[in-house]
C-alpha positions in Angstrom: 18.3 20.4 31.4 17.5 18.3 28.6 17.8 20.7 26.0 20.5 22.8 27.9 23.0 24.2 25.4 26.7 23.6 25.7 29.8 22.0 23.1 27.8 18.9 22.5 24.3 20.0 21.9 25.4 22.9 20.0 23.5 22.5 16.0 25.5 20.9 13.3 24.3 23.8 10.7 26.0 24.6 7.8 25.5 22.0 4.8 29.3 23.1 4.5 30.0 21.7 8.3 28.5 18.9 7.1 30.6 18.1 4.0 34.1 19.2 5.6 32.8 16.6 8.9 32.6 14.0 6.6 35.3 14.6 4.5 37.5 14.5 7.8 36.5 11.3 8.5 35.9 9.4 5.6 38.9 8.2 5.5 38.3 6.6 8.9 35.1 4.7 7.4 36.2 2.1 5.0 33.9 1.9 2.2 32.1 -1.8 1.6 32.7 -4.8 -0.4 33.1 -3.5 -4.0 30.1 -4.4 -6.5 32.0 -4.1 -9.8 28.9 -6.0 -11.5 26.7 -3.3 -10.4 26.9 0.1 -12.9 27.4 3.2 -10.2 24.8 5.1 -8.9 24.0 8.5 -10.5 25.4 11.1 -8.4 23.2 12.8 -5.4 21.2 9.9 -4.1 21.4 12.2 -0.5 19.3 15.1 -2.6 16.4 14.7 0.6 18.8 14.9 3.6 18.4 12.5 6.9 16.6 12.7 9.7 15.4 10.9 12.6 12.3 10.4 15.4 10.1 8.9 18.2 13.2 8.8 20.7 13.4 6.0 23.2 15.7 5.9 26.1 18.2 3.4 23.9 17.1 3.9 20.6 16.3 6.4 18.0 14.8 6.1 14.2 17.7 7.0 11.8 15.7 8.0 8.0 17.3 8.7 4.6 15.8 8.0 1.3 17.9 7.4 -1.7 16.9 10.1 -4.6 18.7 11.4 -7.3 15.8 13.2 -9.4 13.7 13.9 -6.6 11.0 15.3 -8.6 10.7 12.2 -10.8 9.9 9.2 -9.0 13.4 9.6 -7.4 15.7 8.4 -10.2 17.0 4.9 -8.9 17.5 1.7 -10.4 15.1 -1.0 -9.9 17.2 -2.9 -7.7 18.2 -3.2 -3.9 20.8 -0.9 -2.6 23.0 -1.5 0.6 23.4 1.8 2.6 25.6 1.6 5.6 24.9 3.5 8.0 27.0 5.0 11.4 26.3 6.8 14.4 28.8 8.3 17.0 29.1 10.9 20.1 30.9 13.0 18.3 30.6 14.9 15.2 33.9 13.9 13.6 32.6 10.3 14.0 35.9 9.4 16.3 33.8 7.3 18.8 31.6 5.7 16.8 29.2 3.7 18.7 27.0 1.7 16.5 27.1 0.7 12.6 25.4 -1.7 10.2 24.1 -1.7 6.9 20.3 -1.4 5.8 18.8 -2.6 2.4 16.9 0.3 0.5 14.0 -1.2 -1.8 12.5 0.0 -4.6 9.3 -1.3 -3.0 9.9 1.6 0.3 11.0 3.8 -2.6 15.0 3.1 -2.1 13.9 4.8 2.1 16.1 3.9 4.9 14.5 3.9 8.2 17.0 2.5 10.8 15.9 1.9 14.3 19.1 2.1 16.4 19.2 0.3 20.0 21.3 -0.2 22.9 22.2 3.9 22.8 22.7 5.8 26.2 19.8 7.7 27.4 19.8 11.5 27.2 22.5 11.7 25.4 23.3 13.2 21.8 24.3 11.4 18.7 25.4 12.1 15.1 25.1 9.9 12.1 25.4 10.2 8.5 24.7 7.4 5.7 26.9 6.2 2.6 26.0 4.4 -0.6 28.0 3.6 -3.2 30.7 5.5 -1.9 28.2 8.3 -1.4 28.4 10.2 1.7 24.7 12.1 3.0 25.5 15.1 5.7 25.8 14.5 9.4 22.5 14.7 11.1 22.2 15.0 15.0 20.0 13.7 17.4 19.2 12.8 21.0 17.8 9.5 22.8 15.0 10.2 25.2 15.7 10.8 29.3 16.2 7.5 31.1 13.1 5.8 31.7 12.9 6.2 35.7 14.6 9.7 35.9 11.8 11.9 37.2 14.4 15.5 37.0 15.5 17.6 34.6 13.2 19.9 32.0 12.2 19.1 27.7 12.3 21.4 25.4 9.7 20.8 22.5 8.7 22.3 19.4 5.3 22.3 18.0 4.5 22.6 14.0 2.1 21.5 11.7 0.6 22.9 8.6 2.9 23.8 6.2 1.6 24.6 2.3 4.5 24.9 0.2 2.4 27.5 -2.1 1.6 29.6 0.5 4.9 30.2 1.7 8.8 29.3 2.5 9.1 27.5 5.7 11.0 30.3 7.6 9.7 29.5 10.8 12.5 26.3 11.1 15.1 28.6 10.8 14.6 30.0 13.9 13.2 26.6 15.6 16.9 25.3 14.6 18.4 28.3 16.9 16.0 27.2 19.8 17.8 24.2 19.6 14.5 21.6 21.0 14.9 18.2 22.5 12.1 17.1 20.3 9.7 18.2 17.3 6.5 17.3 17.7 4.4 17.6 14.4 1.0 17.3 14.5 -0.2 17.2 11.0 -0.3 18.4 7.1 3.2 18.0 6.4 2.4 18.2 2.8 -0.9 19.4 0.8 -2.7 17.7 -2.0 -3.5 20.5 -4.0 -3.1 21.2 -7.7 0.0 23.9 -9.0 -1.1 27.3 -8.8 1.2 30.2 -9.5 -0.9 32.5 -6.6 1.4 32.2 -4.5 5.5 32.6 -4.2 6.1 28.6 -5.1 4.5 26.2 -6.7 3.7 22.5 -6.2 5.3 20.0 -8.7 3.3 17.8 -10.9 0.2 19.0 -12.5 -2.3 18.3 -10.6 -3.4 16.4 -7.4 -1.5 13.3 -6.4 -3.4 9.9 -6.3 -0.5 7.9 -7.2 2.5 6.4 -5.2 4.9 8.3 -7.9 2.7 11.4 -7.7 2.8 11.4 -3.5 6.5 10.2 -3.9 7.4 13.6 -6.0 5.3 16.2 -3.8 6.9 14.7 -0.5 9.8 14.9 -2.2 9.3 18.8 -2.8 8.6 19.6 -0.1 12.0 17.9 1.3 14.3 20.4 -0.2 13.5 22.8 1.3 16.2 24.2 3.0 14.9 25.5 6.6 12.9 22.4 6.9 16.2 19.9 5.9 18.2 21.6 8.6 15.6 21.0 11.3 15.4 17.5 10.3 18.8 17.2 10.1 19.4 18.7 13.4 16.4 17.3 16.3 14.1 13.8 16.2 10.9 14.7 15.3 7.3 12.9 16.2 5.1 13.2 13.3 1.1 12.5 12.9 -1.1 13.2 9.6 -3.9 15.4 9.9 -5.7 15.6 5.9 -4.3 16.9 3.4 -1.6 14.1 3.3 -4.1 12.4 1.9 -7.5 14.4 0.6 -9.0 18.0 2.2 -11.2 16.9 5.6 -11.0 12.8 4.8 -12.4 10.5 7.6 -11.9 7.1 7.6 -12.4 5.9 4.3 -14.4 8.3 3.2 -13.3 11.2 0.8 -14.1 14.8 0.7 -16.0 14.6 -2.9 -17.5 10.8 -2.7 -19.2 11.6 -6.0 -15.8 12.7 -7.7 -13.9 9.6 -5.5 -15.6 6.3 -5.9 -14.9 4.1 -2.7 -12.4 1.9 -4.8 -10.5 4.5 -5.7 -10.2 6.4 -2.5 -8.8 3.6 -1.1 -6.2 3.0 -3.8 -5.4 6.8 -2.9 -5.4 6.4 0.7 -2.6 3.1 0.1 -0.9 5.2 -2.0 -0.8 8.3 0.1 0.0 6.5 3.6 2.9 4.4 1.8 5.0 7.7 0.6 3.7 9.2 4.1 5.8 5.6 5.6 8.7 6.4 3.4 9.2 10.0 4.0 9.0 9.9 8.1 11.2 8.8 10.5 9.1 6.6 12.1 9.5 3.1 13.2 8.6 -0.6 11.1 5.3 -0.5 13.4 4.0 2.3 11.2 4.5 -0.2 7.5 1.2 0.6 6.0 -1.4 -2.3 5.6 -3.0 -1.2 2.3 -5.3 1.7 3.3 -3.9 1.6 6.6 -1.6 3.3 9.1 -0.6 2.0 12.4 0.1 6.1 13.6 -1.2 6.3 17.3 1.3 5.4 19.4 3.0 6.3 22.9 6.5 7.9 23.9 8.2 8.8 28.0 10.7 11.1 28.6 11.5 9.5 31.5 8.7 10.1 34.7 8.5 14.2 33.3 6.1 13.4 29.9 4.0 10.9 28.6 3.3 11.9 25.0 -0.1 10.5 23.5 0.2 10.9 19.9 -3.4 10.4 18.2 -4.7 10.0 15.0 -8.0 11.6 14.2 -8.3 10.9 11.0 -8.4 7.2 9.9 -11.3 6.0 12.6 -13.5 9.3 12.9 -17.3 8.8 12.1 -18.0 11.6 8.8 -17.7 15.2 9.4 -21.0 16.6 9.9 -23.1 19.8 8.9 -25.4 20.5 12.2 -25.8 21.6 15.8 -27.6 18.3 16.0 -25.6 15.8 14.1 -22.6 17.1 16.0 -24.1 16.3 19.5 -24.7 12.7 18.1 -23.5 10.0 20.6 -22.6 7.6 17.4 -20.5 9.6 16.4 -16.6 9.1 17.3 -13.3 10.9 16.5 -10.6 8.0 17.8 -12.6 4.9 17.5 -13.3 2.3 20.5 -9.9 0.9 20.3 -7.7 3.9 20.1 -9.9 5.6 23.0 -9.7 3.0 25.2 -5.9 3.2 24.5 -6.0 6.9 25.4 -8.0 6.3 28.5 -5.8 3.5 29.9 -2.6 5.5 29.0 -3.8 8.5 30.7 -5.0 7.1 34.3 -1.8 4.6 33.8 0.4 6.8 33.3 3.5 7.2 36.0 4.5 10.8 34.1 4.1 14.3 35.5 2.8 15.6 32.2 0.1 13.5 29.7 0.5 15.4 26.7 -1.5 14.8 24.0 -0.8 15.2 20.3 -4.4 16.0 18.4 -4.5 16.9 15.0 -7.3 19.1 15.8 -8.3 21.5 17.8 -10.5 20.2 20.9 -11.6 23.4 23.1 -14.5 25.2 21.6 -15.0 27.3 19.3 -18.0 29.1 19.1 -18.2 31.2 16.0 -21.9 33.0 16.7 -21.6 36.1 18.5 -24.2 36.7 21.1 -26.7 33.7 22.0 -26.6 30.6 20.8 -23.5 28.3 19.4 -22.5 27.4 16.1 -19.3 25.5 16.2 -16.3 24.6 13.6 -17.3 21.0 12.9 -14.0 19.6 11.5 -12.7 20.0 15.2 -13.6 18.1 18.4 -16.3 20.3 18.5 -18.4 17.8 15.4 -17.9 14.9 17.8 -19.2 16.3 21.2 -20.4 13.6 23.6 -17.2 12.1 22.8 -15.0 15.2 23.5 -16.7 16.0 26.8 -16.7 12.0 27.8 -13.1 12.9 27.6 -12.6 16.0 29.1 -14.9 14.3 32.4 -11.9 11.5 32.2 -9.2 14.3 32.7 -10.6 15.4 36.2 -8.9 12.5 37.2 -5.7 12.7 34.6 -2.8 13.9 36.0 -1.6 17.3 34.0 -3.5 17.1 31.2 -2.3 19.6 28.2 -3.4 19.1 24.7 -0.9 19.9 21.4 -3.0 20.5 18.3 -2.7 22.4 14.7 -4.8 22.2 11.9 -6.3 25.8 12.2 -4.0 28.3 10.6 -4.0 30.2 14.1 -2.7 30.4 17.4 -5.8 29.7 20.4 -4.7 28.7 23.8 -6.9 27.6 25.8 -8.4 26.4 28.9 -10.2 22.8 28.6 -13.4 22.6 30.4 -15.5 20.0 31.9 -18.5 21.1 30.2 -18.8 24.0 27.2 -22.0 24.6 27.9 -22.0 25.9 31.4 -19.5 28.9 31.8 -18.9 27.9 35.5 -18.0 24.3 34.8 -14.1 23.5 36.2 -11.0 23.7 34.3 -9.5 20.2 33.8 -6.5 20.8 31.4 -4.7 23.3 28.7 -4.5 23.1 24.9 -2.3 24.8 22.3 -3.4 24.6 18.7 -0.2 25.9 17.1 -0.2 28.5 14.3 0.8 27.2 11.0 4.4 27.2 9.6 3.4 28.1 5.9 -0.6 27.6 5.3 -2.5 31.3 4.9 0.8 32.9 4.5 1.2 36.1 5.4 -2.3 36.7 6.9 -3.7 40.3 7.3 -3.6 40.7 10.9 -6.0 43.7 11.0 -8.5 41.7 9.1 -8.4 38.8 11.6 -8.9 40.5 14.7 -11.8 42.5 13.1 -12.8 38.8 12.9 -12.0 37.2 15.9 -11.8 39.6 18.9 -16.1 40.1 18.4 -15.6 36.2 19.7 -13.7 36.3 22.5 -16.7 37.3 24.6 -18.2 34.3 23.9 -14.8 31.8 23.9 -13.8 33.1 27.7 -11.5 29.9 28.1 -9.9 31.4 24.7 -6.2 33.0 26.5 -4.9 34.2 23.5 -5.3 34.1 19.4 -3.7 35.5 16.7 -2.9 34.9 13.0 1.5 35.0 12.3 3.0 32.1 11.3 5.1 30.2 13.5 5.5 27.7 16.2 5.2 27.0 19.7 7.8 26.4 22.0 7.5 24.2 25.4 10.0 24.4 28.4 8.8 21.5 30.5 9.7 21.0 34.0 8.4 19.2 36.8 6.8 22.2 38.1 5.6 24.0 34.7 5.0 24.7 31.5 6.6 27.6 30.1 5.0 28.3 26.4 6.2 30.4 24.2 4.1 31.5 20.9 7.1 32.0 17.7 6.4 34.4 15.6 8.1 35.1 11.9 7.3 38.6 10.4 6.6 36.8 6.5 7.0 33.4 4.8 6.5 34.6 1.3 10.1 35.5 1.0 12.8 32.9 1.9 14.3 34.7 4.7 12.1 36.2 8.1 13.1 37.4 11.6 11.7 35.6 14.4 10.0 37.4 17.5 8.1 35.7 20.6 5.2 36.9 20.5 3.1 36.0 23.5 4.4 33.6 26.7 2.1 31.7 28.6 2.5 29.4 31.6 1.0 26.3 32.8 1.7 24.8 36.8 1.6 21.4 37.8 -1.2 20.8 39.6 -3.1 23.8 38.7 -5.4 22.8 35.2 -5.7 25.7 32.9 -3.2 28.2 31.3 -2.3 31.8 32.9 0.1 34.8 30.9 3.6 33.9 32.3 
């Protein structure tokens, strides 16, 4: 198994580990050419941890970003730094297996984002950075299955959604014992909005962010927190922004409140938002923003077992709308000609025996009007429906189709179907719009069934819902899906216990989701 525990997949944890590993070996890593003329860095320019993402069969994204005052625009000098940077099979960096040295610029905001090749496949690495005779912790990681090898099973996370206000970001803590191959997160890493003392933290600054500094400081923030370091530290992750990276419900270049957010400045907010997005990722040089714009749909194998379609819903999608009628518009479009015709040839192209896709938002219905007649949640894939069901017709012919959303607050699995509007049309895939880790905190589960279980009667491709924070967690194999929905019992205190709380199951050949 590809995320089988044993010795060498077992977590790196303790920030303790982590110092005593390095210390160990530091004195196998000779430090660089001295810079006399240089005054020294101030101390904890590792303040935001490491990290690393979008595995490839030789290659992995190693991330850092230098930052002693986090808070305040990072706290480096205006000049270039040289971080070296190592990576090894082994924790105590004995066989180390690749090393160079990467240039952090105050342009990138003093980030590092390495992108390692010539690496085994399947296999796990560690690697750590040093500047200025700084040492960051160890991080681990894990190069995707070899590109032919059609065996073995993926362990993947799914997250999104995660409001530092609303809560602390206990769900990692118990992702980090499932130990996944892979994070996939789909969306609203950070949020936009102002401080408010509602809930048990509160954002920095005070107020939204619209500048580089002001993005810089809340991704910062959000950062240090502790559970959500150690996952980072410990598995790649494959990111995608949903919103509130940028502005609540944003399409293309247009802002939530166009009379409060003249075009011009929108798009100085959008540059400014996707450049502190690029620095704060692990994501490769493919994804170094172009003004107002983000190269973020993109395609990753693990091996022949999963093709992984990561979309981006945001940047090319025609203006929410308001109406039954605008939303069955035929103008209207949620990827854009290009990046659907992308989807569409990766999908009947693909050699894998999964296509997952990675939506921001939900794409099964949702049908808030009880009884007859539809009235739909237009932020979703519902707003844009000749172009969902154009796509859903595609997947009769798509081999093991399963979509991997967020954005709602709440757990729905579901059963995608040809056509919404006929209750007999056929089944052609599965979606799982993951809970959030943090957003709604701790939500009143009484309250939301009172709201939602009235709707099931008229969602029937709805196979479960409910309201706890969490995460969802995939077993793939060649011959299934096994799902389970993560559960944590609160986020507004900084410690929760984990529980699974429903596990579904999806066979090969066999469209639709069933209770394992």
């Amino acid at each position: 198994m590809y995320g089988a525990a044993s010795p060498g997949r077992r977590r790196f944890l303790t920030a303790g580990a982590a110092v005593l590993g390095a210390a160990a070996s530091a004195q196998l890593w000779l430090p660089g050419t001295a810079r006399a003329a240089e005054p020294p860095l101030p101390d904890g320019v590792f303040s935001l941890g490491v990290s690393s993402g979008d595995p490839l069969p030789d290659g992995i994204v190693l991330w850092t970003r230098l930052a002693p005052d986090p808070l305040n625009g990072g706290g480096m000098p205006d000049r270039v730094v040289p971080v070296e940077w190592e990576l090894a099979e082994d924790e105590r960096f004995r066989k180390v297996v690749r090393r160079g040295t990467a240039q952090a610029l105050p342009a990138y905001g003093h980030s590092v984002h390495v992108d390692v090749r010539g690496l085994r496949a399947g296999r796990t690495y560690w690697y750590r950075f040093r500047a200025d005779g700084q040492l960051s912790r160890t991080g681990r990681t894990r190069t995707a299955p070899a590109r032919h090898s059609s065996g073995g099973s993926l362990r993947v996370a799914l997250a999104s959604c995660q409001n530092w206000q609303n809560g602390y970001f206990t769900p990692y803590a118990d992702m980090l014992d499932q130990d996944p191959d892979v994070v996939l997160f789909v969306g609203d890493y950070i949020y936009e909005s102002a401080p408010s003392s509602a809930g048990p933290r509160r954002h920095e600054g005070t107020g939204e962010p619209y500048s580089l500094v002001q993005y810089r400081n809340r991704y910062a923030q959000y950062r240090t927190d502790p559970d959500l370091a150690e996952i980072h530290a410990n598995a790649p992750w494959v990111v995608t922004f949903d919103d509130h990276e940028v502005d609540n419900d944003w399409a293309g270049e247009i802002p939530q409140d166009p009379a409060k957010q003249p075009h011009d400045a929108f798009v100085a907010r959008l540059t400014a938002a996707f450049q502190a997005y690029y620095e704060h990722m692990p994501v490769r040089a493919t994804a170094v923003p172009n003004g107002p714009h983000i190269q973020m749909y993109r395609r990753l194998e693990f091996g022949r077992l999963v093709r992984l379609n990561v979309l981006d819903t945001r940047q090319f999608r025609s203006d929410q709308v308001t109406s039954q009628a605008a939303a069955q518009d035929p103008s209207l479009t949620m990827l854009g000609a290009e990046q659907k015709q992308w989807l569409l040839d990766s999908l009947h192209g693909s050699p894998a025996r999964w296509n997952l896709i990675a939506s921001q938002i939900m794409m099964a219905e949702t049908d808030i009007l009880p009884g007859e007649g539809k009235l739909w949640y237009y932020d979703a894939w519902d707003g844009y429906q000749v172009e969902r069901n154009a796509l859903l017709e595609e997947f009769r012919s798509v081999r093991n189709p399963v979509v991997l959303s967020g954005d709602r607050h709440l757990t729905m699995i579901s059963d995608l179907k040809e056509d919404y509007a006929d209750p007999s049309s056929r089944v052609v895939g599965a979606e799982f719009v993951g809970t959030s880790i943090s957003s709604n905190g701790d939500q009143d589960q009484a309250a939301f069934h009172a709201q939602w279980d009235p709707l099931m009667a008229d969602n029937p491709h709805w196979k479960f819902i409910d309201a706890h924070r969490g995460y969802h967690l995939f077993d793939i194999d060649r011959y299934g899906i096994d799902a389970q929905v993560r559960a944590v019992d609160t986020v507004v205190r900084p410690e929760a216990t984990a529980s699974t709380l429903a596990q579904l199951r999806v066979d090969a050949g066999k469209p639709g989701v069933r209770p394992a």
